[in-house]
C-alpha positions in Angstrom: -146.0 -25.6 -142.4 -147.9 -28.6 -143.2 -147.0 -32.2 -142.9 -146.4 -32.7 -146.4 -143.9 -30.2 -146.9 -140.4 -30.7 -147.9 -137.2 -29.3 -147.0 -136.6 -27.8 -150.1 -140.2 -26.2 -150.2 -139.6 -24.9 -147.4 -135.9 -23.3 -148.1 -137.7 -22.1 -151.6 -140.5 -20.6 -149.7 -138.6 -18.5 -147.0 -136.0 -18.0 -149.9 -133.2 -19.5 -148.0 -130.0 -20.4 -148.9 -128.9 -24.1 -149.2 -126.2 -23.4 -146.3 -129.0 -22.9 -144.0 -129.9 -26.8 -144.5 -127.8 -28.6 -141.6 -129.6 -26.1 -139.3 -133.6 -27.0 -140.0 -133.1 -30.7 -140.5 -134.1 -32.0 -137.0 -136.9 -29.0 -136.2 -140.1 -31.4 -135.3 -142.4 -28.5 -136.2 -141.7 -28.3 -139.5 -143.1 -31.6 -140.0 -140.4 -33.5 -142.4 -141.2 -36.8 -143.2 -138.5 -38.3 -141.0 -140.1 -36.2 -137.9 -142.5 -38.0 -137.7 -142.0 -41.3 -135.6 -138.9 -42.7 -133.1 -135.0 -41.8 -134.3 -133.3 -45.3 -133.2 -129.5 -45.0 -133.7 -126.9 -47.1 -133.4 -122.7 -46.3 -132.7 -120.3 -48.5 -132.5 -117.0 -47.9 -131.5 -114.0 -50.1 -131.6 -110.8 -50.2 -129.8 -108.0 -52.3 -130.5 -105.9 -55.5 -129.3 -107.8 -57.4 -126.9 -108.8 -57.0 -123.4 -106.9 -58.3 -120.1 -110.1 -61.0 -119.2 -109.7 -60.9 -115.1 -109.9 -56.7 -115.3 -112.2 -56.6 -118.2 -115.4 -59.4 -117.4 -117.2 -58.9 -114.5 -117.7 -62.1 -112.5 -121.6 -63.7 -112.9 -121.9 -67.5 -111.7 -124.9 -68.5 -114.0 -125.4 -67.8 -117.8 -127.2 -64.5 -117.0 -127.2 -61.9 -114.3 -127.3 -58.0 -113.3 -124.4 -55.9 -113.2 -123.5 -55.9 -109.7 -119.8 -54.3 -109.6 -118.0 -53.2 -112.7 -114.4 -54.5 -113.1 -111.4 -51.9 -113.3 -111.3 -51.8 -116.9 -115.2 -50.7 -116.9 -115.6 -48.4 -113.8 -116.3 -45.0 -115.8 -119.1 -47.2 -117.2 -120.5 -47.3 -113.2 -123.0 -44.3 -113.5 -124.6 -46.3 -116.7 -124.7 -49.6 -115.0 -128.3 -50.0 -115.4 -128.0 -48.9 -119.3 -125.5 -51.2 -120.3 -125.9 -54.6 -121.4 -122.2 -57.0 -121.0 -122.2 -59.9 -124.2 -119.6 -63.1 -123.3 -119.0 -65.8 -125.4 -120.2 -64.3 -128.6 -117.6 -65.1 -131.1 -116.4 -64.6 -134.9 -115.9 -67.8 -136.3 -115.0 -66.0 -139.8 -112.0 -67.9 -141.2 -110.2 -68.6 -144.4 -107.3 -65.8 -145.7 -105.4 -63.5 -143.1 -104.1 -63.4 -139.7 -106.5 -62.9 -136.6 -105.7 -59.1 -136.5 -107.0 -58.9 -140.0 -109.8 -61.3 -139.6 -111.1 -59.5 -136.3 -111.5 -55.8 -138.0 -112.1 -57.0 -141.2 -115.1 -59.4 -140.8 -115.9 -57.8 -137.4 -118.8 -55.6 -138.8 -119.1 -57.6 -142.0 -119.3 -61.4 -140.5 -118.2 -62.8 -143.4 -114.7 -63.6 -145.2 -111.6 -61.3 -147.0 -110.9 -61.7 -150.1 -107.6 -63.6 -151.2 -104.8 -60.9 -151.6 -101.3 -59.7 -150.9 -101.3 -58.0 -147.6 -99.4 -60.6 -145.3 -99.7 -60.8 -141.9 -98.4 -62.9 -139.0 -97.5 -66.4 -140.0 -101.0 -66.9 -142.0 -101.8 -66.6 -145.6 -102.1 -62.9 -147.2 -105.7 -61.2 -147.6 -107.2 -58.6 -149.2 -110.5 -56.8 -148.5 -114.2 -58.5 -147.2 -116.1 -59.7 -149.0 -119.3 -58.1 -147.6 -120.7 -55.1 -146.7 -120.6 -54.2 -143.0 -123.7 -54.4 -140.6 -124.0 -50.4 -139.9 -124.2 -49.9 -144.3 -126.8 -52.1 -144.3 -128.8 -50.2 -141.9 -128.1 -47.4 -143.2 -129.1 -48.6 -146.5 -132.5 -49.6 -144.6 -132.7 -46.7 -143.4 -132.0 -44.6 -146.0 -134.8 -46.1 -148.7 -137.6 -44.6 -146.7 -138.6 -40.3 -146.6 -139.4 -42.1 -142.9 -135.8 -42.3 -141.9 -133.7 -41.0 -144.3 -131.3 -38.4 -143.3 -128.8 -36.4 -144.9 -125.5 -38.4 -144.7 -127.3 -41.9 -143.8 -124.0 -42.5 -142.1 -120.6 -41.1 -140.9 -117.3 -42.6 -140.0 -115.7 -41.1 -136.8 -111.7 -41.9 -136.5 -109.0 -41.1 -134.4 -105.6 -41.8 -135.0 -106.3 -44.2 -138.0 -103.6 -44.4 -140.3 -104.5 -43.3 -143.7 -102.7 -46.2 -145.6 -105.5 -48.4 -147.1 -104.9 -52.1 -145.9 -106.8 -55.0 -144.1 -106.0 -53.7 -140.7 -107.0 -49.9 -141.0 -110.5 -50.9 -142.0 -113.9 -52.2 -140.1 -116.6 -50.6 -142.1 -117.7 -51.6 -146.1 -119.7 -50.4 -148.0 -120.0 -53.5 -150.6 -117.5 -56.9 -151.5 -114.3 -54.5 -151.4 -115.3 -51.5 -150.8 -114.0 -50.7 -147.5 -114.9 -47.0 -145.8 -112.3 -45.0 -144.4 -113.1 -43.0 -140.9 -112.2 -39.2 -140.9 -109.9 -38.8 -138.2 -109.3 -35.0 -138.1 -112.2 -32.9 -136.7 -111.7 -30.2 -138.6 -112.2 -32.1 -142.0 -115.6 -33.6 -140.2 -116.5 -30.5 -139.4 -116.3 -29.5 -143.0 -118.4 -31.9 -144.3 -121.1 -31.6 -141.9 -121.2 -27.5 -142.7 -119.4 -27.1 -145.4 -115.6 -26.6 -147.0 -114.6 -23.7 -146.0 -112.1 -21.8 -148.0 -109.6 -20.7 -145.9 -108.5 -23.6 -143.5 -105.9 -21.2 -141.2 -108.3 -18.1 -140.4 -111.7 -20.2 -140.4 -114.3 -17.7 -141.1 -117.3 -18.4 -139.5 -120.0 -20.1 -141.5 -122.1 -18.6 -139.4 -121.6 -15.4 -140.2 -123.5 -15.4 -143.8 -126.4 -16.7 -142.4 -127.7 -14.6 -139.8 -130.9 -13.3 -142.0 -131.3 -16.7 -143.0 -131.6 -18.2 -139.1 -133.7 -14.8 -138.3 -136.2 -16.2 -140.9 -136.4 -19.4 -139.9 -136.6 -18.3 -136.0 -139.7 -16.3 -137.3 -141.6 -19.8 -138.6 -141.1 -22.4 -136.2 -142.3 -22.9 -132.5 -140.5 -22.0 -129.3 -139.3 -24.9 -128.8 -137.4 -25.2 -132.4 -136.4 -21.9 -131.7 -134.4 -23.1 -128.1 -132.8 -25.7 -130.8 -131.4 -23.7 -133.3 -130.5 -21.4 -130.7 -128.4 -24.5 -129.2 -127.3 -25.8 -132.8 -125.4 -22.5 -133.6 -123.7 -21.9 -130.6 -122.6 -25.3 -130.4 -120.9 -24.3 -134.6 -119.9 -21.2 -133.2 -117.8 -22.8 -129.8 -116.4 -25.7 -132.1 -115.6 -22.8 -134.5 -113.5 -21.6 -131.5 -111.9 -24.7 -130.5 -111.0 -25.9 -134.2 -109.5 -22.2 -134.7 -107.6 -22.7 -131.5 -106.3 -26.5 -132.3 -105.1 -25.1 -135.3 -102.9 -22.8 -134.1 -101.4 -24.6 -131.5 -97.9 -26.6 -133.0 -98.4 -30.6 -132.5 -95.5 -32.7 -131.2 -94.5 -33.6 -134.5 -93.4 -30.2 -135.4 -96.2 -29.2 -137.5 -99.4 -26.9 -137.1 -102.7 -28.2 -136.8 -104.4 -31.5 -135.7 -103.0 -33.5 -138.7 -101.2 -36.4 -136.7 -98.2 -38.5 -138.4 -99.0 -41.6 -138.2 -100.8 -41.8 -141.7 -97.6 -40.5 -143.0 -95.2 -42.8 -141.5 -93.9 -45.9 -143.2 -95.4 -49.1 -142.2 -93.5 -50.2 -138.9 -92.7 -47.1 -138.0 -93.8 -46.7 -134.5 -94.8 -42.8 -133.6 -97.1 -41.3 -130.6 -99.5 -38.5 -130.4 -100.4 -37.0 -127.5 -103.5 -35.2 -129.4 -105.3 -38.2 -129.1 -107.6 -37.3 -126.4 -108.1 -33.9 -127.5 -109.0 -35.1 -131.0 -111.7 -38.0 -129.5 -113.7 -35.5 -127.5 -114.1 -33.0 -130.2 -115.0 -36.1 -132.4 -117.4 -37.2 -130.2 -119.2 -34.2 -129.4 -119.4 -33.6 -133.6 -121.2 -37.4 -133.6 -123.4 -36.3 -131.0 -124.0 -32.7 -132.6 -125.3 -34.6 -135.7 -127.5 -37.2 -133.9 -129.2 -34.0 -132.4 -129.2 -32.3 -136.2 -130.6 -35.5 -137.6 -127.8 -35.6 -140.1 -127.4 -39.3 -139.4 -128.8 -42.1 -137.2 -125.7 -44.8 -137.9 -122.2 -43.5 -137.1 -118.9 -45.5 -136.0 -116.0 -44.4 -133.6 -112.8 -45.8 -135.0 -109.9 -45.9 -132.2 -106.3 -46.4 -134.2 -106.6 -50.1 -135.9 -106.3 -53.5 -135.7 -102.6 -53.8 -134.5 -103.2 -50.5 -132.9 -99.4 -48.5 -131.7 -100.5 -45.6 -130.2 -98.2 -44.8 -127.0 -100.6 -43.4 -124.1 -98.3 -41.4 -122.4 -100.7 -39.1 -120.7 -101.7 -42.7 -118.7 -98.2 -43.1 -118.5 -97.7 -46.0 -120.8 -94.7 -45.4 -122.7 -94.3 -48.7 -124.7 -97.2 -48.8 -127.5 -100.5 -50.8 -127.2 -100.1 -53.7 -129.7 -96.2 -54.4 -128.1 -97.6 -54.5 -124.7 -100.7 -56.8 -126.0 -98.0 -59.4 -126.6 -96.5 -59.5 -123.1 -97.2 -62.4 -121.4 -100.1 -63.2 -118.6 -97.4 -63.0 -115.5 -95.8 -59.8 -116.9 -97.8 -58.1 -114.1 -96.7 -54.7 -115.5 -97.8 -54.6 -118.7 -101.0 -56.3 -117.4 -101.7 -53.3 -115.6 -100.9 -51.0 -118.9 -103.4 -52.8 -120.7 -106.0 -52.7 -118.1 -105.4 -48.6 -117.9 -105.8 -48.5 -122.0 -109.0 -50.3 -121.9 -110.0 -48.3 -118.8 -109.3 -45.0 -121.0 -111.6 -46.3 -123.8 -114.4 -46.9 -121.1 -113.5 -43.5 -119.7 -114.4 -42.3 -123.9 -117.4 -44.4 -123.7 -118.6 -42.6 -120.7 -117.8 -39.8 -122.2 -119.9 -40.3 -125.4 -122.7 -41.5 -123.2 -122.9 -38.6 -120.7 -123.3 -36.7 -123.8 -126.0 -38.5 -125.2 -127.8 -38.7 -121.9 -127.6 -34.5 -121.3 -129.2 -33.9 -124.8 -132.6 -33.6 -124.8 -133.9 -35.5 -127.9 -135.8 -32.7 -130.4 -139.5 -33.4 -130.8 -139.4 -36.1 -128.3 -143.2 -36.8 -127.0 -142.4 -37.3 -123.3 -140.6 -34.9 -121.0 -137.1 -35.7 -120.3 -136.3 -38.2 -123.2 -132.8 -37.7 -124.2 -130.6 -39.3 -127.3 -129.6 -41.7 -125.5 -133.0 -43.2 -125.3 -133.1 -43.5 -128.7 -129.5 -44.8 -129.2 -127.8 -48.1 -128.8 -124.1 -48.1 -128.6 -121.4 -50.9 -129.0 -118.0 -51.1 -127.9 -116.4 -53.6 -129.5 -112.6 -55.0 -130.2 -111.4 -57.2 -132.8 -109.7 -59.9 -130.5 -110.7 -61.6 -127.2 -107.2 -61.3 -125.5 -104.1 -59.6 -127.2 -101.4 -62.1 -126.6 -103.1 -65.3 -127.7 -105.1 -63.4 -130.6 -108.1 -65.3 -130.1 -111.5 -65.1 -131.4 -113.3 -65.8 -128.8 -115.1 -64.0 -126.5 -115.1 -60.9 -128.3 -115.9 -57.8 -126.3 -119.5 -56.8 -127.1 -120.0 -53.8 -124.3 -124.0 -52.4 -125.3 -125.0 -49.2 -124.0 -128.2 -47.2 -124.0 -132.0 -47.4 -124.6 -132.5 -47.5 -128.7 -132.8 -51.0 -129.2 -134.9 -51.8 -126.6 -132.6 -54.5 -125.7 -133.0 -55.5 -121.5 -130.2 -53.2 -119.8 -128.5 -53.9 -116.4 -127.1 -57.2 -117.2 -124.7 -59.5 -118.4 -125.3 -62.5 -120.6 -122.6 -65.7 -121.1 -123.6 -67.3 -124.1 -122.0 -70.6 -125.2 -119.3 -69.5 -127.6 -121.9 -68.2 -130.7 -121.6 -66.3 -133.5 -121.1 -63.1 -133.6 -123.1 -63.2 -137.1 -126.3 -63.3 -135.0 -125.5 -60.3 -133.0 -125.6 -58.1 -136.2 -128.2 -59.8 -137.0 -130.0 -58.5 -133.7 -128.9 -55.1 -134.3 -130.2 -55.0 -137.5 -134.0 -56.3 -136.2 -133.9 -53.9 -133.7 -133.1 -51.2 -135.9 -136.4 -52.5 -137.9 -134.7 -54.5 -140.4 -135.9 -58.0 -140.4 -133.4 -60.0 -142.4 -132.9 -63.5 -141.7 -129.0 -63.7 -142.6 -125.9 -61.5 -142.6 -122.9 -62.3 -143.7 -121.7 -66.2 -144.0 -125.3 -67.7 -143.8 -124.0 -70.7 -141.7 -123.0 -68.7 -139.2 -126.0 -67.0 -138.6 -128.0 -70.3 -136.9 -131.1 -70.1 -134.9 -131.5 -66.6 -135.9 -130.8 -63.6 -133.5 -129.0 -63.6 -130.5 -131.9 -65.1 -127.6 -132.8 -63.0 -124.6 -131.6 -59.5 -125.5 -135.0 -58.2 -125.0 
């Protein structure tokens, strides 16, 4: 196999059949043209509603410092201390049309302004759409328009629980001026398009099963070690084969087969639960990191619910639903401590994502011991500051991981800047060197200072 080769020489060659694809795209042998140097990535993942500030920041008396002790809402995130990087006072300063809620999704990834429209919320004027494209499609886009670092999808949307109505609050990622992206939220539909439709949804035949003289082949022409990986890469199909088959036939709380939830169904107001939820974001995050190891994509985001977010956490024993309890007053010490558990359960999925990352050993990596996550950047993000007083302050930027070669271990306060220049930074150190994203004014001096 020589370096010039592509991947359909190669299929034509060993006469394969185009199903075999999503199984040779990350073999470093093979020698594809986007093999050949580092695989930076970059996730990010956004829950809803604010934080509770005293549970959420750790304390740091000057303007920079290391992470010493983790606050409650953050303590799954102790064993990654010294990979995580704590942003404060970076802020969206977007304004014009729509309420905070639809402001703080909508011009979260995007950094610039909606469109004028006629979804109302709150007491502000209506909105429509943004009016930009959001940071991780113009990476991808980067990305994408060089054999270097192209890769099958470019991107992929993760969801769970989003509601599938199409309005300013369900949506944080655009591809262009109003063209907003909507996450797949039901694993089994991501599954599908990472492998395949398959035809018959209920008995889900194996994909697998068609191509065992197709893998023998290409077993027969690559190294041990790309052997080991697609070794790894079908059992991993094959045991979320199992689990997808078993989801299915279990009977969800609403009375209905399958890991469909109702909430995309429900009128707007309508207020329903679903105790699937954490079910559905582990198998969606082990799919995202599947295809990081695959190569299938280098950008993906994690969608939790929406801006306005009412799921019910019951298994944490929060019965009243997140954006109600957002509302409640600073001395309502009860549903303080609700709040604090919700954003402790999204750090508990963080931690979950990166334990992932850090126990998978990145394919063709040129030291021993490198894993995706020293490749990947992650950020957890929200679209307000604090729930009850919607502001746009302070939004929580929460960076994990090695990809960016951002310095780790720390927490910066910076004084109250715009968020336009931290996708700007995350776009440099993905190797795009723009000097503006979004509302240029916005975007200052540049990138954020002292991130590397």
């Amino acid at each position: 196999m020589t370096q010039n080769s592509t991947r359909r020489e190669f299929i034509r060659d060993l006469g394969l059949g185009a199903a075999t694809l999503p199984f040779i795209l990350n073999l470093p042998s093979l020698g594809f043209a986007n093999q050949g140097q580092r695989k930076q990535r970059l996730v990010i993942m956004f829950s809803p509603n604010g934080v509770v500030p005293s549970t959420f920041w750790p304390e740091l008396s000057g303007s920079e410092g290391k992470l010493e002790t983790l606050t409650e809402s953050l303590t799954p995130l102790e064993p990654f201390k010294d990979r995580t990087l704590i942003l404060h006072g970076v802020c969206d300063k977007i304004r014009g049309d729509g309420d905070n809620h639809m402001r703080g999704i909508g011009c979260l990834l995007t950094g610039t302004e909606l469109f004028p429209g006629n979804i109302q919320g709150g007491s502000d004027t209506p909105a429509g759409w943004a009016k930009g494209n959001s940071i991780d499609q113009e990476i991808k886009s980067h990305l994408q328009s060089s054999p270097a670092t192209r890769t099958r999808f470019g991107s992929l949307e993760f969801g769970v629980l989003v509601p599938q109505r199409a309005d300013t609050w369900t949506r944080m990622v655009y591809a262009g001026p109003n063209k907003p992206l909507a996450p797949i939220d039901d694993p089994y539909q991501m599954f599908a398009k990472l492998y395949g439709r398959l035809k018959d949804q209920e008995s889900l035949k194996s994909i697998l099963d068609d191509l065992q003289d197709d893998l023998r082949k290409v077993s027969g022409a690559v190294s041990t070690e790309d052997r080991r990986l697609l070794e790894e890469h079908a059992s991993f199909v094959r045991e979320m084969e199992q689990e997808l088959k078993e989801t299915k036939s279990q009977t969800s709380d609403f009375g209905r087969p399958g890991l469909g939830h109702a909430v995309p169904e429900m009128e707007p107001g309508v207020k329903k639960e679903n105790d699937n939820m954490p079910k559905v974001s582990k198998m969606q995050i082990d799919l995202m990191v599947n295809s990081f190891m695959t190569d299938f994509t280098r950008v993906a985001t994690l969608q939790f619910t929406n801006s306005v977010g009412q799921a019910r956490m019951r298994w944490l024993g929060v019965n009243e639903s997140h954006h109600e309890l957002s509302h409640k007053p600073d001395n309502d010490l009860a549903s303080q401590t609700y709040l604090t558990r919700i954003n402790w359960w999204y750090s508990q999925q963080l931690a979950y994502l990166i334990k992932r990352l850090a126990e998978t050993p990145e394919p063709g990596a040129g030291r021993p011991g490198a894993s995706l996550l020293d490749n990947t950047l992650i950020v957890w993000t929200n679209e307000l500051g604090k729930g009850n007083s919607h502001t746009l302050d302070n939004i929580p930027f929460v960076l994990v991981g090695n990809g960016l070669d951002f310095r780790m271990g720390r927490m910066i306060k910076f004084p109250k800047l715009a968020h336009n220049r931290l996708l700007l930074s995350l776009a440099h150190g993905m190797g795009h060197r723009i000097k503006q994203f979004g509302n240029p004014n916005y975007c200052g001096e540049g990138i954020l200072p002292n991130l590397t």
